[in-house]
Biopython code that builds the backbone (N, CA, C, O; Angstrom):
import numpy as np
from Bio.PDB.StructureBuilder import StructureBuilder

atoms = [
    (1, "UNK", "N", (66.020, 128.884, 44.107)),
    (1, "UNK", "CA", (67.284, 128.775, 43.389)),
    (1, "UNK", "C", (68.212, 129.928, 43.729)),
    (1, "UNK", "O", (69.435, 129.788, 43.726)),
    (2, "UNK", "N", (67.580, 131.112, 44.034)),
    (2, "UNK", "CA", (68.562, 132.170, 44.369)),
    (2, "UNK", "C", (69.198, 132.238, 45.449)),
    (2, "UNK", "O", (70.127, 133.038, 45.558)),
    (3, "UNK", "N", (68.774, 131.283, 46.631)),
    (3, "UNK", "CA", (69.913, 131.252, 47.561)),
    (3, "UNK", "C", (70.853, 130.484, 47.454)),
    (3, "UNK", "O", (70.765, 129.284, 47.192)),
    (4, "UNK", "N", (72.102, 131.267, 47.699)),
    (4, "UNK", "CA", (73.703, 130.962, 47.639)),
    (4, "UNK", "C", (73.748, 130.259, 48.993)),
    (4, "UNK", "O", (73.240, 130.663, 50.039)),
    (5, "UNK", "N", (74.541, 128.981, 48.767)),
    (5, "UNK", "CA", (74.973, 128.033, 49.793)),
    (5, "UNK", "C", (74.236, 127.353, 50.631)),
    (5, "UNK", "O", (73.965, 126.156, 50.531)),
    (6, "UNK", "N", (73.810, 128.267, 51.678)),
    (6, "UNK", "CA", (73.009, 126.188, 52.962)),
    (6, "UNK", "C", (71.930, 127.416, 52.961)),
    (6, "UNK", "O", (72.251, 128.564, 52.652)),
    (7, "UNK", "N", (70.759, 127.073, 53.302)),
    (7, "UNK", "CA", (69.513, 127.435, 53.995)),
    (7, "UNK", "C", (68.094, 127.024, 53.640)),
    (7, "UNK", "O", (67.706, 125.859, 53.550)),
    (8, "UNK", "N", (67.240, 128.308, 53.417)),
    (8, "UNK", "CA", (65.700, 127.007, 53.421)),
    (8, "UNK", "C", (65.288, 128.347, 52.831)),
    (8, "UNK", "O", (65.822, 129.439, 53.023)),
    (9, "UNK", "N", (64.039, 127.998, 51.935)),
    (9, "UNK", "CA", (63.017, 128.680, 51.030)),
    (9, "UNK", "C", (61.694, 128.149, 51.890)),
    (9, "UNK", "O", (61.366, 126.978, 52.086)),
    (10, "UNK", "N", (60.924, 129.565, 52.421)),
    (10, "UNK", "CA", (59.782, 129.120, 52.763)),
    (10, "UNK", "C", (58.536, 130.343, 52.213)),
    (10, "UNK", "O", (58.663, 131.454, 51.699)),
    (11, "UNK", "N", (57.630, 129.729, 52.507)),
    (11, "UNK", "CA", (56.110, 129.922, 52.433)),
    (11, "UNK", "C", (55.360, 130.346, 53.431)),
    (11, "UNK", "O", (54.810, 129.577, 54.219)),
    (12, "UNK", "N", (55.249, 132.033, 53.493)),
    (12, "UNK", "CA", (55.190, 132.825, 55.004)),
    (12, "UNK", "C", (53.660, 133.223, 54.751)),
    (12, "UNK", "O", (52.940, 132.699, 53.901)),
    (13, "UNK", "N", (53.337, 134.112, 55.524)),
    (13, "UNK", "CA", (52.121, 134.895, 55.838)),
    (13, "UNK", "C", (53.018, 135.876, 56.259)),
    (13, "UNK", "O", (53.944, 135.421, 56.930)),
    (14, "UNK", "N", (53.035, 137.293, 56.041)),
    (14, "UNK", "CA", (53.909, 138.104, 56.816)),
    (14, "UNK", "C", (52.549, 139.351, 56.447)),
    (14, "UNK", "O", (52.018, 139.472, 55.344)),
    (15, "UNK", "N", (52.282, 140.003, 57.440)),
    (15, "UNK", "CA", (50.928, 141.275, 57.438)),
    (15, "UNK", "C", (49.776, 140.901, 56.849)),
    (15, "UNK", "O", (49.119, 141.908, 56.583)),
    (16, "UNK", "N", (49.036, 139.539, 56.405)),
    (16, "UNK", "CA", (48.476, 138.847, 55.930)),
    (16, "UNK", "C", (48.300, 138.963, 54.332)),
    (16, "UNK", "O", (47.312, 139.445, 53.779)),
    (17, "UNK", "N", (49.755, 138.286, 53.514)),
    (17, "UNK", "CA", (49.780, 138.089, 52.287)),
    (17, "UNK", "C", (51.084, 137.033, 52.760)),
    (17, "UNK", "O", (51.907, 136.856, 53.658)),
    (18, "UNK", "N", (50.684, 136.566, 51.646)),
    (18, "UNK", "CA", (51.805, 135.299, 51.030)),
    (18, "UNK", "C", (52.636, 135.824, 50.747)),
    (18, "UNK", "O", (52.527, 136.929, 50.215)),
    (19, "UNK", "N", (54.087, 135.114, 51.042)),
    (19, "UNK", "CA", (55.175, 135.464, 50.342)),
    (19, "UNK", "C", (56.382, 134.484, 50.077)),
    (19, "UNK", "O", (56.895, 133.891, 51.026)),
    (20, "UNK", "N", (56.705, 134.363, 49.153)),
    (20, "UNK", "CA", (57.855, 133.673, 49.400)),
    (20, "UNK", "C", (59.416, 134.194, 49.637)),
    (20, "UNK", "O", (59.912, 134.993, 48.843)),
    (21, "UNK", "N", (60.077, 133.747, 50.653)),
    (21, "UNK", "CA", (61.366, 134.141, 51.020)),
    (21, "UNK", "C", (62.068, 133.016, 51.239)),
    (21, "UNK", "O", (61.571, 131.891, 51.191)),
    (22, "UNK", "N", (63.788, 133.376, 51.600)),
    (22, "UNK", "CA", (64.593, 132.931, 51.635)),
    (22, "UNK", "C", (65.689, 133.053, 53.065)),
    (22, "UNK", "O", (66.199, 134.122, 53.399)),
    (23, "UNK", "N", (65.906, 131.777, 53.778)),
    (23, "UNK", "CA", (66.912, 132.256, 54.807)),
    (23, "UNK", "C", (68.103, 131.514, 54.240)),
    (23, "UNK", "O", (68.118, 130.616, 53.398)),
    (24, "UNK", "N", (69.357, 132.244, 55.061)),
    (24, "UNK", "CA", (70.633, 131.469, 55.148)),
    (24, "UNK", "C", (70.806, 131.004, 56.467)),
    (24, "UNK", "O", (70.612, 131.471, 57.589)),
    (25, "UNK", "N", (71.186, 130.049, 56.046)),
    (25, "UNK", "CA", (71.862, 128.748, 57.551)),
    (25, "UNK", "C", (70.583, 128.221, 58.005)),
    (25, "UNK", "O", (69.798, 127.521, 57.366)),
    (26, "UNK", "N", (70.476, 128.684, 59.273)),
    (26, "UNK", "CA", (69.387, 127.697, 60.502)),
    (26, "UNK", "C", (68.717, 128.851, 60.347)),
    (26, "UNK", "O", (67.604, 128.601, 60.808)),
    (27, "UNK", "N", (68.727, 130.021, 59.957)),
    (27, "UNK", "CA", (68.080, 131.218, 60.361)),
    (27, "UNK", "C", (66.061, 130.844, 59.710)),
    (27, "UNK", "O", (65.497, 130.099, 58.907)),
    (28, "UNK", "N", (65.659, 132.004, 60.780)),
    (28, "UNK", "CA", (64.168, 131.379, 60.260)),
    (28, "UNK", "C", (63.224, 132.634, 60.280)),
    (28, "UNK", "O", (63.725, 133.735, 60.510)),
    (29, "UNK", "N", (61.637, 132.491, 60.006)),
    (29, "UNK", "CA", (61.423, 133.745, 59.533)),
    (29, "UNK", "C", (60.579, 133.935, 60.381)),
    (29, "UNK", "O", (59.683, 134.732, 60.105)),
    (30, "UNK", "N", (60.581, 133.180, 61.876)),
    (30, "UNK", "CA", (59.470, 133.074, 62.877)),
    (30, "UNK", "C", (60.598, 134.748, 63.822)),
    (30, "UNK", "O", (59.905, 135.603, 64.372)),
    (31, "UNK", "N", (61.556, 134.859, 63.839)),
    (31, "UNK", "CA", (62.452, 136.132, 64.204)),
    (31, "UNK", "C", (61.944, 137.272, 63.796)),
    (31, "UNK", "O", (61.924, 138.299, 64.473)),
    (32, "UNK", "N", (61.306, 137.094, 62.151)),
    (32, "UNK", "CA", (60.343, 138.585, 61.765)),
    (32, "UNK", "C", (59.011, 138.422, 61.975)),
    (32, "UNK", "O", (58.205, 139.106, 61.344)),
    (33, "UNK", "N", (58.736, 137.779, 62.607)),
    (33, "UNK", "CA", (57.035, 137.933, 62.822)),
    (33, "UNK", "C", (56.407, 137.338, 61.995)),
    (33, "UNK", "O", (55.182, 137.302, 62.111)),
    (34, "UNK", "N", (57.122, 136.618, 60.788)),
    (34, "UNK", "CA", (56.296, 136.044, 59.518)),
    (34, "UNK", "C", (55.564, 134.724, 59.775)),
    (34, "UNK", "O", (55.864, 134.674, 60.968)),
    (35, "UNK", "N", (54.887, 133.693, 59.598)),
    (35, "UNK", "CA", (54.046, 132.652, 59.744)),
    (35, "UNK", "C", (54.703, 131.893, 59.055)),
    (35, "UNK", "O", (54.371, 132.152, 57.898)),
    (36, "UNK", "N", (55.777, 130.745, 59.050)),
    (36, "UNK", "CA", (55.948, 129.996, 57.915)),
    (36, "UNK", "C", (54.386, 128.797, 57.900)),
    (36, "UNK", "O", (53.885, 128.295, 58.907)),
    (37, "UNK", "N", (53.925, 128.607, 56.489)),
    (37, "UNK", "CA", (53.084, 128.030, 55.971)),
    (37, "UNK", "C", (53.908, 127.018, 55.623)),
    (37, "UNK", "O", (53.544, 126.136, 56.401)),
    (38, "UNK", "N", (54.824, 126.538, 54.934)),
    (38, "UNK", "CA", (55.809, 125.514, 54.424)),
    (38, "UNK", "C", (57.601, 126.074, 53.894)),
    (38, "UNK", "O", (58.277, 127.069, 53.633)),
    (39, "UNK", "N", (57.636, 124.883, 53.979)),
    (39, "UNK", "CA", (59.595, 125.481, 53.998)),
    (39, "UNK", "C", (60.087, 123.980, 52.989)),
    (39, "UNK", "O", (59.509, 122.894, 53.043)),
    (40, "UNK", "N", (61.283, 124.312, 52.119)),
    (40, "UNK", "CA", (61.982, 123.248, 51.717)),
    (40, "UNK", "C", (63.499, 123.899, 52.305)),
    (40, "UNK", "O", (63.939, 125.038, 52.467)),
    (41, "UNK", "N", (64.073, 122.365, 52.545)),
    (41, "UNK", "CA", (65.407, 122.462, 52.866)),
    (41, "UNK", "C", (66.021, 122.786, 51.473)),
    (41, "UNK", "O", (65.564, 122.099, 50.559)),
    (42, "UNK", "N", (67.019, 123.749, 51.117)),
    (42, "UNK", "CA", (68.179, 123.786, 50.305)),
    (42, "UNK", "C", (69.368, 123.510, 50.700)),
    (42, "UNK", "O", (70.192, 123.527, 49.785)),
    (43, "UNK", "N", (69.842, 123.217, 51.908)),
    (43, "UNK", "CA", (71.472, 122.569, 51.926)),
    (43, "UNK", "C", (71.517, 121.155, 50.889)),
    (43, "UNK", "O", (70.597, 120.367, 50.670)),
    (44, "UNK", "N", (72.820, 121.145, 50.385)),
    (44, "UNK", "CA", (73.129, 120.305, 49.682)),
    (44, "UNK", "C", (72.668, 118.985, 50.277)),
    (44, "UNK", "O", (72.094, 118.346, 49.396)),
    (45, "UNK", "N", (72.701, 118.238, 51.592)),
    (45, "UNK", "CA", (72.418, 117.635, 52.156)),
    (45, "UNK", "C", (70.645, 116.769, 51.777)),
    (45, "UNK", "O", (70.212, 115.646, 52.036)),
    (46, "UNK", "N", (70.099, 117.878, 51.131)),
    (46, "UNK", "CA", (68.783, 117.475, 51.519)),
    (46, "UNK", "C", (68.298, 116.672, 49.263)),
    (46, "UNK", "O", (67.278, 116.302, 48.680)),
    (47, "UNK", "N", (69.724, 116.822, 48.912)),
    (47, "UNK", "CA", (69.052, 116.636, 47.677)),
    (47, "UNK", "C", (70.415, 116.118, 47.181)),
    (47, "UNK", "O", (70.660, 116.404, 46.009)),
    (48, "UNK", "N", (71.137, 115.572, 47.694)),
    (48, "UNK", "CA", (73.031, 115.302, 46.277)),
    (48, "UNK", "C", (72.624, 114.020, 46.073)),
    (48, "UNK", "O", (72.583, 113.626, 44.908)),
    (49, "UNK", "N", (72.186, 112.982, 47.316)),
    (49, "UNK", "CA", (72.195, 111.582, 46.986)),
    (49, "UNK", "C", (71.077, 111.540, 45.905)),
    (49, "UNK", "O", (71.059, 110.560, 45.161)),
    (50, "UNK", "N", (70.461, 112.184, 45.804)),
    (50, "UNK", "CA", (69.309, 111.406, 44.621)),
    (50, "UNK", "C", (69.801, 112.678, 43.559)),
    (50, "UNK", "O", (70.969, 112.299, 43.468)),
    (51, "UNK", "N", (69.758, 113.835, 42.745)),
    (51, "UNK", "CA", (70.254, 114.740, 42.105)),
    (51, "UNK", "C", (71.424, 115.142, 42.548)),
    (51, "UNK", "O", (71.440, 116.314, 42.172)),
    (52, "UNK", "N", (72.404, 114.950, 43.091)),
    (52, "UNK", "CA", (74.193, 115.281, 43.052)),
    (52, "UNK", "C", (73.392, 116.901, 43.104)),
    (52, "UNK", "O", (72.269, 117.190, 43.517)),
    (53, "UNK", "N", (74.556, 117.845, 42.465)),
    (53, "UNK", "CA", (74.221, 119.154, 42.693)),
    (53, "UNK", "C", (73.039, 119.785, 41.487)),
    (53, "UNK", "O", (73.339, 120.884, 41.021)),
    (54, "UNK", "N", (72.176, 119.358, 41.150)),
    (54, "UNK", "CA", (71.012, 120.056, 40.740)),
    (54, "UNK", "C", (69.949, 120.190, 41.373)),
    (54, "UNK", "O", (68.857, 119.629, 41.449)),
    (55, "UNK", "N", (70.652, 121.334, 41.966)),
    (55, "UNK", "CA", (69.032, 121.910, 42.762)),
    (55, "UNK", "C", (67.484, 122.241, 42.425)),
    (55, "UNK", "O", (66.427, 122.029, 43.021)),
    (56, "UNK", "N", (67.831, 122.858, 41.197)),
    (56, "UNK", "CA", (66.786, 122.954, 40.428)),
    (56, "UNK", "C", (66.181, 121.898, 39.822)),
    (56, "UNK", "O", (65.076, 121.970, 39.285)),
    (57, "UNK", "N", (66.902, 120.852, 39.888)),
    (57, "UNK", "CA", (65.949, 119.648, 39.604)),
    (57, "UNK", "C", (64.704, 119.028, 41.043)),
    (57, "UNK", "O", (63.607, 118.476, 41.121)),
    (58, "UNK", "N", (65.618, 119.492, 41.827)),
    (58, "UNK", "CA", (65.556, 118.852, 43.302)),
    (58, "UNK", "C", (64.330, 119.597, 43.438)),
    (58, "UNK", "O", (63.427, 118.763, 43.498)),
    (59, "UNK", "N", (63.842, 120.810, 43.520)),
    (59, "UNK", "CA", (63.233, 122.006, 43.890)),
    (59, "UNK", "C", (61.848, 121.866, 42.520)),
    (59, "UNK", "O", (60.696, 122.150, 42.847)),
    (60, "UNK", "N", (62.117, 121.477, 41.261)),
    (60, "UNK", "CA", (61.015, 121.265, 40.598)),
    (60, "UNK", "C", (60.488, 119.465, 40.866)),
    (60, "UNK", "O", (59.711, 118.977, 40.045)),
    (61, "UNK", "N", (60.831, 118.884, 41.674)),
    (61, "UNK", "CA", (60.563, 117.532, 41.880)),
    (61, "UNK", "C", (59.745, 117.878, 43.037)),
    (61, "UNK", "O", (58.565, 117.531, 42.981)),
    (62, "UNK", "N", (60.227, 118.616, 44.277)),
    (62, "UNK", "CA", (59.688, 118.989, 45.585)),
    (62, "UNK", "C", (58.095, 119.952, 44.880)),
    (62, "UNK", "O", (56.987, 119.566, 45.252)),
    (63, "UNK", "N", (58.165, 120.655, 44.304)),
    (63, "UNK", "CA", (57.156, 121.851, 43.978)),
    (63, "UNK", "C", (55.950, 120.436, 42.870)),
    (63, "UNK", "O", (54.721, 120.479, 42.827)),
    (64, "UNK", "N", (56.490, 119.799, 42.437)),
    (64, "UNK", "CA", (55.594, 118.913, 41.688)),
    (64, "UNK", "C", (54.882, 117.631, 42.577)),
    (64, "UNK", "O", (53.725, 117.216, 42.498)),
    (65, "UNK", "N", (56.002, 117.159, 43.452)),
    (65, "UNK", "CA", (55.710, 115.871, 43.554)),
    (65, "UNK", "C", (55.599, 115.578, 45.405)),
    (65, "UNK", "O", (55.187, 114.549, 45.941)),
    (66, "UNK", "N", (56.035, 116.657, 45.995)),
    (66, "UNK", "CA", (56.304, 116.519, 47.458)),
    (66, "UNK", "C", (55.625, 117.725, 48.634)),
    (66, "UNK", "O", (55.462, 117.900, 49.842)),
    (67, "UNK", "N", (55.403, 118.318, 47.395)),
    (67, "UNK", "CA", (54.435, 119.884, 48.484)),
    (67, "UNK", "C", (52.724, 118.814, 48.898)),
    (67, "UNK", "O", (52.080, 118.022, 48.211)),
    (68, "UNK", "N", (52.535, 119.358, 50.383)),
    (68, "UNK", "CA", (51.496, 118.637, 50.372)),
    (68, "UNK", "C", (50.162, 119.533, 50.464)),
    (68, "UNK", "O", (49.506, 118.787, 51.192)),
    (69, "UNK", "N", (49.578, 120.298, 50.290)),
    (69, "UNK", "CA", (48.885, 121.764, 49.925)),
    (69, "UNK", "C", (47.478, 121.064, 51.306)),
    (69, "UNK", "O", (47.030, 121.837, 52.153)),
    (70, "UNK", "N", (47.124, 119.904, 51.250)),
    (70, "UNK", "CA", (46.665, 119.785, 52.564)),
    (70, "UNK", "C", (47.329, 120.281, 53.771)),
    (70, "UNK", "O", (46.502, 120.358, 54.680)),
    (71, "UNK", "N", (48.522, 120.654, 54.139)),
    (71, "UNK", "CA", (49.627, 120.303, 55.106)),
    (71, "UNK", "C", (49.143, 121.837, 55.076)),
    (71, "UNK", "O", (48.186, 122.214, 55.752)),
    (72, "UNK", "N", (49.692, 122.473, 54.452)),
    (72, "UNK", "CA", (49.649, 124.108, 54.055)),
    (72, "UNK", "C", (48.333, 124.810, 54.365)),
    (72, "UNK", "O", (48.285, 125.587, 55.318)),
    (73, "UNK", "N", (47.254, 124.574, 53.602)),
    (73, "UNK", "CA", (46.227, 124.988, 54.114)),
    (73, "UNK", "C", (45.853, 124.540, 55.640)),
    (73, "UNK", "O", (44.850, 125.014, 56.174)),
    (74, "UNK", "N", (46.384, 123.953, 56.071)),
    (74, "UNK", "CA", (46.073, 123.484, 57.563)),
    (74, "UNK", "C", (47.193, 124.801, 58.495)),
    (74, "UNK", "O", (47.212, 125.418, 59.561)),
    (75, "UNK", "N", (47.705, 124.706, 57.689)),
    (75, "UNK", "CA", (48.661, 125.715, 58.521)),
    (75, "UNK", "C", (48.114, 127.452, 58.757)),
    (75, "UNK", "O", (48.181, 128.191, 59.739)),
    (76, "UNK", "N", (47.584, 127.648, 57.410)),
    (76, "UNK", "CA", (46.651, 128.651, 57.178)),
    (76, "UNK", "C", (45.821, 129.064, 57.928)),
    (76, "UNK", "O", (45.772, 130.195, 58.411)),
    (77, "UNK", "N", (44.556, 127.536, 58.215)),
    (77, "UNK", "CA", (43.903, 127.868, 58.836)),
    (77, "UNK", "C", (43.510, 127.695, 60.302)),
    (77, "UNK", "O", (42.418, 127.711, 60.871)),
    (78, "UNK", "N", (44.903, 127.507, 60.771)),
    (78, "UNK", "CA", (45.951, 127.442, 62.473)),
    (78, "UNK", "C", (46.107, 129.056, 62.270)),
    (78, "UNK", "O", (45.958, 129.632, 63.348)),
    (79, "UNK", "N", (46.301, 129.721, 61.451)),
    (79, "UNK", "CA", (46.722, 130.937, 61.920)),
    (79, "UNK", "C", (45.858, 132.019, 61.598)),
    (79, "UNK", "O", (46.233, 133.087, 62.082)),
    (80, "UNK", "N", (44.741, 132.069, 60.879)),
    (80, "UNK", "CA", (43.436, 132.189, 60.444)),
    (80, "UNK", "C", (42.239, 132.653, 61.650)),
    (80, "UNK", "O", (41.057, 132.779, 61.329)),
]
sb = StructureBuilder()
sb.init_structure("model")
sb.init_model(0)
sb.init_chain("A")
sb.init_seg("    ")
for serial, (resi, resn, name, xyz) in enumerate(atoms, 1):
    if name == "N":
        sb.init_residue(resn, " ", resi, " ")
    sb.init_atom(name, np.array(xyz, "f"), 0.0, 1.0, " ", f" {name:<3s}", serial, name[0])
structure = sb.get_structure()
């Protein structure tokens, strides 16, 4: 929710701990050395037709109903 305007919230490995961060635009977190594990889109684009501008609806629907934690741990243990 705290990023202002277009970009993506992801799910890194960065020195081997979890973290969650935030880019703006296209920017990504493979530039700092971090591992993305999973990412959601936040441009408006990825959530108005079904929630118009509630992101936070959009983002507790994705975290409930659309994270796939198989997907994730696979990613884990690709970099593992």
């Amino acid at each position: 929710m705290g990023r202002f305007g277009s970009g993506y919230a992801w799910l890194v490995l960065d020195g081997g701990k979890a973290q969650i961060l935030t880019t703006p635009n296209a920017e990504t977190p493979l530039t700092t050395g971090a591992l993305p594990l999973l990412t959601v889109d936040v441009w408006e684009h990825a959530y108005y037709l079904d929630h118009r501008n509630r992101r936070d609806v959009f983002l507790e629907v994705f975290c409930q109903r659309l994270i796939s934690w198989d997907f994730v741990a696979g990613n884990l243990k690709r970099v593992g």
